[in-house]
N, C-alpha and C positions, 0 to 999 in steps of 0.2 A: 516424817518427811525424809526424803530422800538426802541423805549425810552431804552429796556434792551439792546438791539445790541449796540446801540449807548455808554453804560457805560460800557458795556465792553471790547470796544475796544479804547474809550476814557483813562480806565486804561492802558489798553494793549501799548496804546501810550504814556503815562507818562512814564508807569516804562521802556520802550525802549527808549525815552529820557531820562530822569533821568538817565539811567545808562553809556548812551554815554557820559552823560557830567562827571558825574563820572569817567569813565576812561582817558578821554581829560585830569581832572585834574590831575592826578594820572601821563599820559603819559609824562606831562609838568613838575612835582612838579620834579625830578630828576635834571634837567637844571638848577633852582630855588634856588634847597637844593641838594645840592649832597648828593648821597649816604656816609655813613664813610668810610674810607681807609679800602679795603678789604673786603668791602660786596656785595654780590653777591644779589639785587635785579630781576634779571631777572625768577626768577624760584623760586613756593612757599616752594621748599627745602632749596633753597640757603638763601631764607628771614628768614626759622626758622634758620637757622644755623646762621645767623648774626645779629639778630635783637638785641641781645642784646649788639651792640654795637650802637645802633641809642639814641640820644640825646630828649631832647624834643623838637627840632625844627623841627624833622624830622618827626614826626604826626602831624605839621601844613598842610599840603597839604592832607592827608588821611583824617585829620577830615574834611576838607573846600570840600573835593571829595563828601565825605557821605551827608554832612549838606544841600550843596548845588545843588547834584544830589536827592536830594530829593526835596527841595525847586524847580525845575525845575520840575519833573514829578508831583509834586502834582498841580501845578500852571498850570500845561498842563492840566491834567486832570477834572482840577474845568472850566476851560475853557470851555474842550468840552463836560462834562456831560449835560444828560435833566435833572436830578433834584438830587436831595438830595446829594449839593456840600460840603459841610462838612463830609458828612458821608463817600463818596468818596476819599476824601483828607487823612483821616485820613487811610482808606484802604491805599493807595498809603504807607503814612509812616509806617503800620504796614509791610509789605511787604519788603521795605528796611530795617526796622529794622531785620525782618528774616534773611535779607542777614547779616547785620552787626553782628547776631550773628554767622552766621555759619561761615565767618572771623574772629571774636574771637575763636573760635572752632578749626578752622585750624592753626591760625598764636599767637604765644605766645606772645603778645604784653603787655607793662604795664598795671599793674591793674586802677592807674589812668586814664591810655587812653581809656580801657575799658569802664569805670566809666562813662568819657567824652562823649563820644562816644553814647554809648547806651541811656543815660541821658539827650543831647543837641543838638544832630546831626537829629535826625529823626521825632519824633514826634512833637518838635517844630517847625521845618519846615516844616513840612508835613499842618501844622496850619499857618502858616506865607506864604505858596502857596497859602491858602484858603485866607486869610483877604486879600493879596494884589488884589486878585480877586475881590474884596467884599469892597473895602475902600470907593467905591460911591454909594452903595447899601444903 
């Protein structure tokens, strides 16, 4: 297969993984961590309209969604690249981190979650895909 075909669709399949498992966690973390008495997470009006009553145990599952749905698409993706696996991995996290911002963007969440978030969630795992790839290299 053609080396560029093959890295483009190699991304294509991470950040499509990566984001299944992102919403898997996202689907579960509710059962987990209930929502606060009277908020409405089903709909991203209902979230702005409640979020400021979420605690900070209730961004354990959003951030481990991002951190981790990245850590899975970048890990895919260093898999099935032909070559230049780092440079790819880190695509993968910049990409997520897009997302992450455009969810800051839409949804008013803590500044520290932010902080967190954009800071710890993406690029270092998007790099922790890559070494686990790469640990008997």
């Amino acid at each position: 297969m053609n080396p560029i075909l093959k890295n483009i669709l190699a991304v294509i399949a991470g950040v499509v993984v990566g984001s299944l498992v992102n919403g898997a966690i996202i689907m579960v973390s509710g059962s987990i961590i209930p929502a606060p008495n009277g908020a409405d997470v089903t709909t991203t009006e209902g979230l702005k309209a409640t979020i400021h009553f979420f605690e900070p145990k209730h961004f354990i599952f959003p951030f481990l969604a991002h951190a981790l749905g990245t850590l899975v698409g970048a890990f895919l993706t260093v898999k099935l690249v032909a070559n230049n696996q780092l440079r790819f991995s880190i695509l993968v996290g910049i990409l997520f981190f897009i997302a992450g911002v455009l969810n800051i963007l839409m949804l008013p969440s803590p500044v520290w979650f932010n902080t967190l978030d954009l800071v710890g969630a993406y690029f270092p795992f998007a790099l922790l895909g890559y070494f686990l790839n790469n640990k008997n290299r």
